[in-house]
RONUVEX-742170 format. One line per field, with one value per residue: y, x negated, z of N, C-alpha, C in turn. Coordinates in steps of 0.05 Angstrom, whole numbers, plus 5000, padded with zeros to 4 digits. Layout:
<atoms>
n.py = c(Y:...)
n.px = c(X:...)
n.pz = c(Z:...)
ca.py = c(Y:...)
ca.px = c(X:...)
ca.pz = c(Z:...)
c.py = c(Y:...)
c.px = c(X:...)
c.pz = c(Z:...)
</atoms>
This chain:
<atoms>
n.py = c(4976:5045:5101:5147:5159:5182:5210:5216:5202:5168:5116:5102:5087:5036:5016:5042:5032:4974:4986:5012:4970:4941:4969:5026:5082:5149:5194:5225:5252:5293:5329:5391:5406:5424:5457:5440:5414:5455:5478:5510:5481:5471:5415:5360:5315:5237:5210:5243:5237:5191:5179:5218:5183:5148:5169:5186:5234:5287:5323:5381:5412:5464:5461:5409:5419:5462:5489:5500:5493:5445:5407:5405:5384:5328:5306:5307:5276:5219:5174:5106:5099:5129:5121:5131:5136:5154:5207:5268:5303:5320:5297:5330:5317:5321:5318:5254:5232:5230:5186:5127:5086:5102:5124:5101:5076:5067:5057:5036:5008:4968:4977:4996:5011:5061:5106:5158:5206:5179:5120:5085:5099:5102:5048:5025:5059:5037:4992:4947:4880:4859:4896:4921:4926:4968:4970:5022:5048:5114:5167:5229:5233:5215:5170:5131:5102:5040:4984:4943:4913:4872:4860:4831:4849:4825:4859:4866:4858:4891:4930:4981:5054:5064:5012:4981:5013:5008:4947:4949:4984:4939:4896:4919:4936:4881:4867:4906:4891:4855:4869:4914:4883:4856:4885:4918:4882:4863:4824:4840:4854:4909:4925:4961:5003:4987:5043:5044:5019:5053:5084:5137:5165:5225:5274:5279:5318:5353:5353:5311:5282:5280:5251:5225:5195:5176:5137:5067:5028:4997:5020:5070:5049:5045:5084:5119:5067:5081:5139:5136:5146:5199:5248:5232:5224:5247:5285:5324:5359:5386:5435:5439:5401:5328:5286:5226:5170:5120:5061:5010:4957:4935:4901:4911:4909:4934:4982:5021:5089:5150:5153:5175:5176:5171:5111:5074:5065:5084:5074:5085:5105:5083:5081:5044:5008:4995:5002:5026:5034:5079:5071:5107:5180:5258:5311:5376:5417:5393:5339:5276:5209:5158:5121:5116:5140:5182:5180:5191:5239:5267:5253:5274:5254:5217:5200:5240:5275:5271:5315:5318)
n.px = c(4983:4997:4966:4981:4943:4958:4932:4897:4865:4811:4851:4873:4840:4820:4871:4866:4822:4835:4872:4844:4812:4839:4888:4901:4867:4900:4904:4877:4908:4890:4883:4868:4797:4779:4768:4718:4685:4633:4603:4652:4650:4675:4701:4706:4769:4764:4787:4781:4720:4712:4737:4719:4667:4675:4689:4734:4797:4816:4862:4872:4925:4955:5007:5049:5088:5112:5071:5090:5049:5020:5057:5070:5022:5028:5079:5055:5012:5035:5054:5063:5073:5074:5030:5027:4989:4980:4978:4985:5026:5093:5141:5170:5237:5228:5177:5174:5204:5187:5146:5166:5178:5182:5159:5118:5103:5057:5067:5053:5077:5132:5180:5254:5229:5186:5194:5158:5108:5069:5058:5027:4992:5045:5054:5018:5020:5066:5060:5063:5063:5051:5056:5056:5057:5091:5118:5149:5207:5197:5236:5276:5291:5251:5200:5250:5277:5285:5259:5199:5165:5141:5096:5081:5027:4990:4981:4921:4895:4857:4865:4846:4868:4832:4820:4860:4881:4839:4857:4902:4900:4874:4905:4952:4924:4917:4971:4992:4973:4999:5046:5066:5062:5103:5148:5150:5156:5209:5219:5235:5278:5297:5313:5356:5338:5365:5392:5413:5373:5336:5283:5233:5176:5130:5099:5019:4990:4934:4948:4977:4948:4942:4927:4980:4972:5011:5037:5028:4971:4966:4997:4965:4923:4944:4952:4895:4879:4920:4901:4847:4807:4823:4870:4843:4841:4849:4837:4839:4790:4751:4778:4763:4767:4766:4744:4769:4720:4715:4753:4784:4827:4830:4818:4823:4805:4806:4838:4883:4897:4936:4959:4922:4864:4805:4764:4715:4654:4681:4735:4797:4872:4926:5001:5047:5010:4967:4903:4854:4787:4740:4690:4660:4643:4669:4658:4672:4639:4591:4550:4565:4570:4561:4592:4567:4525:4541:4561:4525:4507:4548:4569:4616:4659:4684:4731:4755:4821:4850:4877:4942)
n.pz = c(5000:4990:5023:5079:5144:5204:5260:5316:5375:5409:5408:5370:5327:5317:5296:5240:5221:5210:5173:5134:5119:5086:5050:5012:5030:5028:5053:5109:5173:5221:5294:5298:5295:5362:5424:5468:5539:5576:5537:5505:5459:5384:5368:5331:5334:5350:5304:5262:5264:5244:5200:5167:5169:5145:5089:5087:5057:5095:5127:5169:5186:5224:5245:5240:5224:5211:5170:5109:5055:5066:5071:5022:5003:5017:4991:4940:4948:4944:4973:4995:5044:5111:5168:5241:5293:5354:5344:5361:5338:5342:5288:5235:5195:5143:5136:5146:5119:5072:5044:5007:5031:5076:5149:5195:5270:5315:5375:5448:5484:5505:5474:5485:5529:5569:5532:5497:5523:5557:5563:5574:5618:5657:5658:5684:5731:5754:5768:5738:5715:5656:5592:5525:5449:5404:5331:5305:5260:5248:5270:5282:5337:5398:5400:5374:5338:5297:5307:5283:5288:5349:5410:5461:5520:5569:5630:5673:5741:5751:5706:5683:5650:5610:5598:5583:5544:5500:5493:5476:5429:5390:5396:5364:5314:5293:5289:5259:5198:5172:5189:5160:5113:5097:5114:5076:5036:5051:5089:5143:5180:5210:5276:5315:5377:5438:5461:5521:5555:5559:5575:5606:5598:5627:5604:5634:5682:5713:5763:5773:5795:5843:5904:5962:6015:6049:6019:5996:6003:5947:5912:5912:5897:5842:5821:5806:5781:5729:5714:5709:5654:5658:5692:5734:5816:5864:5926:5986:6033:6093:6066:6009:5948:5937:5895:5874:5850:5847:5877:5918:5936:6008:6065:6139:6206:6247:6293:6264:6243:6225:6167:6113:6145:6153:6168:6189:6145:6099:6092:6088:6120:6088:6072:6101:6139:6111:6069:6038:6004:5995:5944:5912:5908:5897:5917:5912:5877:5890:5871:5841:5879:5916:5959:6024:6018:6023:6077:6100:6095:6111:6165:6193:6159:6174:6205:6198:6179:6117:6067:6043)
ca.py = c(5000:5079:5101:5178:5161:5211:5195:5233:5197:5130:5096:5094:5081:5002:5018:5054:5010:4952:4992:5015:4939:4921:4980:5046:5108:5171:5216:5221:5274:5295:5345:5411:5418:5437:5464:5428:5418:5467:5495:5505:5476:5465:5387:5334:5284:5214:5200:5263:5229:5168:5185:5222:5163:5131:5191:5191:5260:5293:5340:5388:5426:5477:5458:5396:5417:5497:5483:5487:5482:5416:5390:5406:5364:5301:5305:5304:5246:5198:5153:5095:5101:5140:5100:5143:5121:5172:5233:5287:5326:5314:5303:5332:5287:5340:5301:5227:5219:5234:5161:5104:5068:5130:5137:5080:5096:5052:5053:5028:4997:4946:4990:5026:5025:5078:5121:5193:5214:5170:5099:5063:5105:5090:5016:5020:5070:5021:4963:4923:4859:4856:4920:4917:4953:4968:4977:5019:5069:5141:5184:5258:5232:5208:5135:5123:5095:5020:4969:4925:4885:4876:4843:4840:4845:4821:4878:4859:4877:4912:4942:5019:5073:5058:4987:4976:5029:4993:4918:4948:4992:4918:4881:4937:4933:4862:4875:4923:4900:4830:4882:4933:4878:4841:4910:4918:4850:4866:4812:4843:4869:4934:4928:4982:5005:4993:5067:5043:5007:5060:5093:5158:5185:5249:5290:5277:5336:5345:5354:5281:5259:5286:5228:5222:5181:5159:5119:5047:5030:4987:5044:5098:5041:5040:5117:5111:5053:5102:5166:5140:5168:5230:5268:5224:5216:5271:5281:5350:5357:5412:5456:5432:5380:5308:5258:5191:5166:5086:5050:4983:4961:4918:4899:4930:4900:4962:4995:5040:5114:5157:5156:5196:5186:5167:5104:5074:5057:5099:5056:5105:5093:5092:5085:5013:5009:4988:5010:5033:5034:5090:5072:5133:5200:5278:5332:5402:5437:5376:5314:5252:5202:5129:5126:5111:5162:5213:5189:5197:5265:5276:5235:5284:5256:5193:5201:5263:5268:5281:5323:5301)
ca.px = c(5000:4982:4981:4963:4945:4967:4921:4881:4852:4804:4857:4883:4810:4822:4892:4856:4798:4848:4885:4822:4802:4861:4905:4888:4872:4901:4884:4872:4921:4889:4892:4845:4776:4787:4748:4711:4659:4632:4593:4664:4640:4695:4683:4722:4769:4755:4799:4758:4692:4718:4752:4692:4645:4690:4689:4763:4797:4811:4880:4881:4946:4962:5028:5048:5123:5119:5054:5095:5028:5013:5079:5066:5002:5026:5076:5022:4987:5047:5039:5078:5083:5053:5024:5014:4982:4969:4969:4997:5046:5122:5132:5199:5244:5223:5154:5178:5217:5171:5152:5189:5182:5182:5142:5121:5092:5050:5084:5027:5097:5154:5202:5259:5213:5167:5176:5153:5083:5046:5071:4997:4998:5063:5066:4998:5025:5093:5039:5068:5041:5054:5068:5050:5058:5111:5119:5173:5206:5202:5256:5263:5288:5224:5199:5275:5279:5283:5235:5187:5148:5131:5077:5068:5000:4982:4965:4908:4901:4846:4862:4855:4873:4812:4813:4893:4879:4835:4869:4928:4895:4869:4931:4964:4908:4910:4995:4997:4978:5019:5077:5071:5065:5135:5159:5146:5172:5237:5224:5237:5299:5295:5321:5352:5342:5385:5388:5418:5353:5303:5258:5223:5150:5126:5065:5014:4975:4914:4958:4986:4925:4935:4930:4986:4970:5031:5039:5023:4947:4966:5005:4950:4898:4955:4955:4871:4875:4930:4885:4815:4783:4831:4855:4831:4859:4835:4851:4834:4786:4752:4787:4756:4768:4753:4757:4761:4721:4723:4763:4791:4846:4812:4827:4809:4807:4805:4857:4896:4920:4954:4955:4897:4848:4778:4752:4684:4646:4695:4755:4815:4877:4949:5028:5060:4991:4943:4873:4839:4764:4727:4672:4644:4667:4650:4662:4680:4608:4572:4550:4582:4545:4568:4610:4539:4501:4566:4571:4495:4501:4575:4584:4632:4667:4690:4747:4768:4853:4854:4911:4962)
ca.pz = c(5000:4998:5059:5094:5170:5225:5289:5338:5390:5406:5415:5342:5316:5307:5267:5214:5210:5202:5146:5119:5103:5066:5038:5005:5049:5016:5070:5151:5183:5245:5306:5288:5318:5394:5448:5495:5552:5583:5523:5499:5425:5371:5363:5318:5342:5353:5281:5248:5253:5236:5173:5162:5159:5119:5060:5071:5055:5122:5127:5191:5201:5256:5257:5214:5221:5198:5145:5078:5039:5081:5067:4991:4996:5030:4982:4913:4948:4920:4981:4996:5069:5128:5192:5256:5324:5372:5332:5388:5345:5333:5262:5224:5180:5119:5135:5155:5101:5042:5039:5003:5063:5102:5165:5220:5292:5339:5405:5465:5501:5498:5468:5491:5553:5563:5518:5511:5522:5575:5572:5589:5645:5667:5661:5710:5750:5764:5775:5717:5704:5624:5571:5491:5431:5391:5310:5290:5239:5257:5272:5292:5364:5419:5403:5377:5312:5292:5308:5258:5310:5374:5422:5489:5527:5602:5645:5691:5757:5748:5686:5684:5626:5582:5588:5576:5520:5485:5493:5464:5411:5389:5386:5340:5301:5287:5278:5229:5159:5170:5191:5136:5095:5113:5106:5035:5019:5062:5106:5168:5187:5228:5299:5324:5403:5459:5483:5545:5569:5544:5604:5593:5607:5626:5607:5654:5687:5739:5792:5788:5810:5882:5928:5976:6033:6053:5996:6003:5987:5923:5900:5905:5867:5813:5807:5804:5749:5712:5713:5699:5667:5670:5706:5755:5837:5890:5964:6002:6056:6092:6046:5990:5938:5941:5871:5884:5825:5847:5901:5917:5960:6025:6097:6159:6230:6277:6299:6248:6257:6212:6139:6103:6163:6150:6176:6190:6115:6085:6093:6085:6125:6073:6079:6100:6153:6082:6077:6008:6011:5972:5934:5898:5909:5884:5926:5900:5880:5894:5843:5847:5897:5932:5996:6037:6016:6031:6100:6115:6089:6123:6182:6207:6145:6186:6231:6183:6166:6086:6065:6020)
c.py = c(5025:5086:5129:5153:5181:5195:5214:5222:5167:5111:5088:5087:5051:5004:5030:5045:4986:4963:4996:4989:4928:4934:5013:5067:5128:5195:5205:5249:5272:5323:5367:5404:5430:5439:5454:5419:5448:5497:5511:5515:5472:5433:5370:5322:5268:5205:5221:5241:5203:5157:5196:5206:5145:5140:5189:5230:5268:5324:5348:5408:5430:5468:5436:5410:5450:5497:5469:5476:5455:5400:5384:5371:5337:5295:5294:5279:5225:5172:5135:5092:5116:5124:5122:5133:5150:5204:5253:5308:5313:5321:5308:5318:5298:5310:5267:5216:5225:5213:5144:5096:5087:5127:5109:5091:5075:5064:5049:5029:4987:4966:4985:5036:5042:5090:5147:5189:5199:5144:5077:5070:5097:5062:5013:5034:5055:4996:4939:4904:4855:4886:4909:4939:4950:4986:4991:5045:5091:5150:5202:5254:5214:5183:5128:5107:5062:4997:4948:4901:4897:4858:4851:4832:4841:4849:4859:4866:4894:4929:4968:5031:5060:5031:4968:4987:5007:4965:4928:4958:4970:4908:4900:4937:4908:4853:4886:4924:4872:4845:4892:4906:4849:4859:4910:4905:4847:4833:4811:4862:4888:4932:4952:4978:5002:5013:5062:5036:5023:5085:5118:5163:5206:5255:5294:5299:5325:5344:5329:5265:5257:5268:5234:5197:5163:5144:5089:5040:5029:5012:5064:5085:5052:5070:5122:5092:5076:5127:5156:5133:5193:5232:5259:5235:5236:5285:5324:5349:5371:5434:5449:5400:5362:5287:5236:5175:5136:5076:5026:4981:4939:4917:4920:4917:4920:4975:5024:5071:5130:5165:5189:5189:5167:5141:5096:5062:5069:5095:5085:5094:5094:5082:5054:5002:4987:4999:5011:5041:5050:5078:5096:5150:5222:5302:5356:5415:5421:5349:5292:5228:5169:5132:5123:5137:5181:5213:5193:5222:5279:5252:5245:5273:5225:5210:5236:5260:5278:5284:5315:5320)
c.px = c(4982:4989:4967:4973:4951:4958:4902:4862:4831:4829:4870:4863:4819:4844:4877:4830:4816:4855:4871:4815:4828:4884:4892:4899:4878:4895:4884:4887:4910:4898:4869:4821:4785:4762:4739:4687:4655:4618:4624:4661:4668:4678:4718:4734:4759:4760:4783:4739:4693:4724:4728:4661:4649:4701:4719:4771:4806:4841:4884:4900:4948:4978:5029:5082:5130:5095:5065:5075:5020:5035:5079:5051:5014:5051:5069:5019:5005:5040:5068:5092:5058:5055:5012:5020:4967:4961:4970:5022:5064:5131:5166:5207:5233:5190:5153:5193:5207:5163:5162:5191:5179:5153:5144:5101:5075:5055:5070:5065:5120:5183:5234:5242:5192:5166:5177:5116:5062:5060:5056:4996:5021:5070:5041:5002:5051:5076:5056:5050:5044:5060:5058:5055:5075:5109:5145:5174:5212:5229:5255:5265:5256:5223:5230:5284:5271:5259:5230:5183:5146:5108:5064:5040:5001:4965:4940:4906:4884:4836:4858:4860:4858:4819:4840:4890:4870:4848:4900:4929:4891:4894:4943:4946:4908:4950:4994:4993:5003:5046:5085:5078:5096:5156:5180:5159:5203:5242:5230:5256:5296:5314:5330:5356:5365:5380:5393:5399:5325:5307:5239:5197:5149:5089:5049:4993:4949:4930:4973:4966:4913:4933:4962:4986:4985:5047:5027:4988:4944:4978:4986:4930:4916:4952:4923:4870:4892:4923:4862:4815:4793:4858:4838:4844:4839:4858:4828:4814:4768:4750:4782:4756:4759:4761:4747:4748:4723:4736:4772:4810:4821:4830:4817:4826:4817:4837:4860:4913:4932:4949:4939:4868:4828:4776:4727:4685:4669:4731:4774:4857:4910:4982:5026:5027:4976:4921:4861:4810:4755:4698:4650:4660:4646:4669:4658:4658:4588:4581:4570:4555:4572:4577:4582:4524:4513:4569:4541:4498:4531:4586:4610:4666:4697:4709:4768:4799:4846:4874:4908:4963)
c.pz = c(5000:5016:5070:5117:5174:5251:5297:5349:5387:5402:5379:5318:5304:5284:5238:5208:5197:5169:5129:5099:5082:5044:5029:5024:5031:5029:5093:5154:5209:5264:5290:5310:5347:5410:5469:5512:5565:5571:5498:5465:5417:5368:5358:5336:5331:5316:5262:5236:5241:5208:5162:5149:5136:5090:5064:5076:5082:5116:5170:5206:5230:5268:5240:5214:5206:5167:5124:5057:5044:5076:5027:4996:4994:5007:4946:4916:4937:4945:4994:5028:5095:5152:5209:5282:5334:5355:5346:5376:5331:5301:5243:5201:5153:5109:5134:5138:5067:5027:5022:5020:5086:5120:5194:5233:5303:5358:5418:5490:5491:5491:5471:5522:5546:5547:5517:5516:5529:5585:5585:5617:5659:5677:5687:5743:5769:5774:5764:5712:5673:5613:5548:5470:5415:5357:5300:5269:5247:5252:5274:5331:5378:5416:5402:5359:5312:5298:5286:5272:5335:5390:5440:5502:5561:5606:5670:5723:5767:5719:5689:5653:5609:5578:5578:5539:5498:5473:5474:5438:5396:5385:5364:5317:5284:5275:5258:5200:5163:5168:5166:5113:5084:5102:5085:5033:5033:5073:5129:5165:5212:5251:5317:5357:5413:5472:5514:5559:5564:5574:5588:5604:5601:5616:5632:5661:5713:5755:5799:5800:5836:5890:5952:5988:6046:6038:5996:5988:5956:5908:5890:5886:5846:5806:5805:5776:5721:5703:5707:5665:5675:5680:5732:5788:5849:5919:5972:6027:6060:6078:6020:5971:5936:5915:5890:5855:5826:5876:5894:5944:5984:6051:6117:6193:6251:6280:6284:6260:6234:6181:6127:6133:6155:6165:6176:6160:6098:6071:6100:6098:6108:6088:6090:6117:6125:6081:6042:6015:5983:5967:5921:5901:5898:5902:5918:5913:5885:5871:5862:5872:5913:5958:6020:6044:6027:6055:6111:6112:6095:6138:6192:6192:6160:6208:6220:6182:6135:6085:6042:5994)
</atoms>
């Protein structure tokens, strides 16, 4: 098939390698250059450089939904269907229906669950044991439109963000030409959702990655596996910010006192009397450094309350 991608991030890297090997690329639709770091450089996405290595042509609309010239192009190209995984912007029917076969999405969840912005996160943040990825045909409503395929993936239980990401980027990857090509051949009848059973995600900011304490240990890992690498989990303490960059749930013998309070080796004490043990932490203005080293250099750090 001819095919424009629309993808952004790592995680849609494998889809367009797959399609690469087997169907013609007419272009790569990505996000623009953006700002980032601290040198705040303009620097390619992940799908940029990618497309890039691979001489394909490279389209970077401001908007894709107001860029008439961009709508011209796509279009010209004469392409038989567009495939987008993780692109970031909402794409109007003007655009999704240019196609013969219109416009299919990778999903990263068991559709009508999760959908909406942050469904990897979500399913880790609920401490799901399974989620997957879902093939279907765009619509103008949110992850709404018909399904191709599906295929679910075991969550682990120490999966986090990246490593869910990837496992699932991978299975879609290894979905998508068999699907497309089912498609085509009108072997697969389009499934439409049960709205009644569909679950929504939100956009996730820094500030979900407060810690509260009175939250049951396993809970606060799952909001830790759902944030790493970003925005990543942080607790308060004198005055100043504390990330949690590794932890683990654990036991603890001694006598427990009130959720958030420090114990000895850095054993932390949570809701439902549970115990989460930091491993690495980075205190606001200071590097990152091993629970050890932090209480040699802040014993006072022991026996502390961390606010919520």
């Amino acid at each position: 098939m001819r095919i424009v991608f629309f993808g952004t991030s790592n995680v849609a890297l494998p889809v367009l390698e797959s399609l690469k090997a087997k169907h013609e690329i007419l272009a790569v639709v990505t996000q623009p250059d953006a700002k980032a770091g601290r040198s705040q450089e303009f620097l390619e996405s992940p799908v940029s450089v990618l497309a890039g290595e691979m001489r394909l042509s490279i389209l970077k609309p401001e908007s894709a939904r107001d860029d008439s010239e961009f709508h011209q192009t796509l279009q010209k190209l004469g392409a038989d269907i567009f495939v987008v995984v993780s692109y970031g912007q909402i794409l109007p029917s003007s655009i999704i229906n240019i196609p013969k076969y219109k416009t299919v999405n990778v999903h990263f969840s068991m559709l009508p669950k999760y959908r909406g912005p942050s469904p990897i996160q979500t399913a880790l943040l609920n401490g799901d044991s399974e989620t997957g990825t879902t093939i279907f045909i765009l619509d103008e409503k949110v992850d709404h439109g018909p399904i191709l395929a599906q295929e679910k993936a075991i969550i682990d239980s120490d999966d986090n963000y990246f490593t869910l990401s990837e496992k699932l980027a991978f299975k879609s990857s290894l979905l998508i030409n068999q699907t497309l090509d089912d498609y085509q051949l009108d072997k697969i009848k389009p499934m439409p959702q049960d709205d009644s059973l569909a679950t929504h995600t939100k956009i996730i900011t820094k500030q979900d990655g407060r810690i509260d304490w009175n939250k049951s240990a396993q809970e606060i890992y799952n909001q830790f596996r759902a944030f790493y690498p970003w925005p990543g989990i942080w607790t308060k303490w004198d005055g100043k910010m504390v990330k949690v960059l590794d932890c683990s749930l654990c036991e603890y013998s001694g006598q427990p006192l009130n959720p958030g309070q420090v114990m000895d080796g850095g054993i932390v004490v949570c809701g439902d009397n549970t115990f989460l043990q930091i491993k690495t932490l980075q205190m606001e203005g200071k590097k990152e450094t091993d629970i050890l080293s932090f209480l040699n250099g802040y014993s006072e750090f022991v026996g502390a309350v961390l606010k919520n």
